[in-house]
Steps between C-alpha positions, in 0.01 A plus 500: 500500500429321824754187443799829440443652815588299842407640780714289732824570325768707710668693250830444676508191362589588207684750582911521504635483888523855650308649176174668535229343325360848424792474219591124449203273526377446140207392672392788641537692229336245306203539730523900474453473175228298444268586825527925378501438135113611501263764418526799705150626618516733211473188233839555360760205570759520713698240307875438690800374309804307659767587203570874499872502585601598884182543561260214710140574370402772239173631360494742183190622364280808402449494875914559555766317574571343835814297612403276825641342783411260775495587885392282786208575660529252818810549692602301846786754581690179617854659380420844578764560803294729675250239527656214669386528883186440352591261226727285769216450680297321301526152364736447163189275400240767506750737344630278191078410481423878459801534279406261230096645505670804431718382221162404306345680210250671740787648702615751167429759291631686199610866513645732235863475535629803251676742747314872414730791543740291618277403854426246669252226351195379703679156587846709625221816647312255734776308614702811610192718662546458886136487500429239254803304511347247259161434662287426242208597656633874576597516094121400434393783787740755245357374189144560660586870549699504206205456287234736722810788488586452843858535692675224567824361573585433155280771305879618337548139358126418380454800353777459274360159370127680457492364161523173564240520777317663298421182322281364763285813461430515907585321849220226431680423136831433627371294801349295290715482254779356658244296755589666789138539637552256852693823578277737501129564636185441281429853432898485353522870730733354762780230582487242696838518664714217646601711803222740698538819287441881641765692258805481329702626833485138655776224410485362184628170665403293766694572836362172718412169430139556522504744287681296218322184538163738420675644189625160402153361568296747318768533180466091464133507541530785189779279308262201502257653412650674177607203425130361503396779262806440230342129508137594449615786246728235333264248449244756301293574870625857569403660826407880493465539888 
C-alpha cells in the first residue's frame, strides 16, 4: 500500500478552487479508504466502500452500517476573521508552510456523517462548540471522556454516534486505530494539548501570537509525525505506541 499513500501530497491540489477537499479531493478519499479499511481490534473488518450513492465512505456488516466522512484535523485558522491580528502578524511564508502540512493525510480524519435525530454531526458539533471550535486536540480531550463516561463539551453529539465508537471497544482502540497516538501520553489516560490546558472554560483559540505559534508548533510536530506512522503502517511496519 505504501506507493498509494503520499504523504507529501496537499489534498488541495486536487481539489476544485474554493471546494473543500473534505468533499472534492478524490485523493483523500482515496486515502480514507484504504488507510481505515482494516480490522477493528475486535478482528472483524472494517472494510470502506467509495460507491454507495451520496454517500463518501460506507461500511455494512454484521457489525452495522456506518456512512463516513472526512474532517480536518490540522487547522491554521488563517481565514477565520476573528483571527487576523494574530494571523497579520506573522509571515504569509510560515502561514502557506503550515497550511500545506495541514492539507496532508496526517492532518484528517473520518467521522460518521448521518445526522441522528436530525442534530448536529461530530464534524458540524466541533466546529460550532465555542469551546472546541475545531481544535482537534479538545475533540480528542471529548472522545477521552466520552469513552470513560465523563462530561464533556460534546457528550450530546458522541453519545449519539456510541455505536460507531463502540467499534474501537475503548479509548486505547480508537487511538490506535486511526494512529493518533503522538497525541496522547503513553499511559493513553491524558492529551497532550497544543495550548496549556486547565479546563474547558479557557479559549478554544489562540488570542496572541505566542500563543499560536505554540499551537501551530506543537499541531505540526503531531501532523508529521502521523504522517510518519501512515508510512511505517503502510509499508507492513505498524507502530502500536
Amino acid at each position: 500500500m505504501s506507493n498509494l499513500i503520499d504523504t507529501n501530497f496537499a489534498f488541495y491540489s486536487d481539489t476544485p478552487t474554493g471546494k473543500d477537499p473534505d468533499s472534492y479531493s478524490p485523493t483523500l478519499r482515496r486515502y480514507h479508504k484504504l488507510l481505515w479499511s482494516k480490522p477493528l481490534p475486535n478482528g472483524f473488518d472494517f472494510n470502506l466502500t467509495d460507491t454507495t450513492t451520496k454517500v463518501y465512505l460506507h461500511h455494512k456488516s454484521e457489525l452495522g452500517e456506518f456512512f463516513l466522512s472526512s474532517d480536518a484535523i490540522a487547522h491554521s485558522y488563517s481565514r477565520l476573521k476573528r483571527m487576523q491580528h494574530i494571523i497579520n502578524q506573522i509571515p504569509s511564508k510560515e502561514i502557506d508552510s503550515f497550511f500545506s502540512l495541514s492539507s496532508t493525510i496526517g492532518g484528517y480524519i473520518i467521522f460518521p456523517s448521518n445526522k441522528v435525530d436530525n442534530q448536529m454531526t461530530i464534524n458540524g458539533a466541533r466546529g460550532f462548540n465555542p469551546k472546541i471550535l475545531d481544535r482537534f486536540d479538545l475533540t480528542l480531550e471529548c472522545i477521552r471522556r466520552h469513552y470513560f463516561n465523563e462530561d464533556n463539551p460534546l457528550s450530546d453529539t458522541l453519545q449519539r454516534y456510541n455505536d460507531f465508537f463502540s467499534l474501537f471497544q475503548n479509548f486505547q482502540g480508537y487511538v490506535d486505530f486511526f494512529l493518533l497516538q503522538d497525541l496522547v501520553k503513553d499511559d493513553y489516560l491524558s492529551i497532550k494539548f497544543c495550548l496549556p490546558f486547565v479546563g474547558f472554560d479557557n479559549p478554544a483559540l489562540p488570542d496572541n501570537i505566542q500563543d499560536y505559534r505554540l499551537y501551530k508548533e506543537n499541531m505540526t510536530d503531531f501532523v508529521l509525525a502521523r504522517n510518519q506512522r501512515i508510512l511505517k503502517v503502510t509499508s507492513g511496519n505498524p507502530l502500536s505506541g
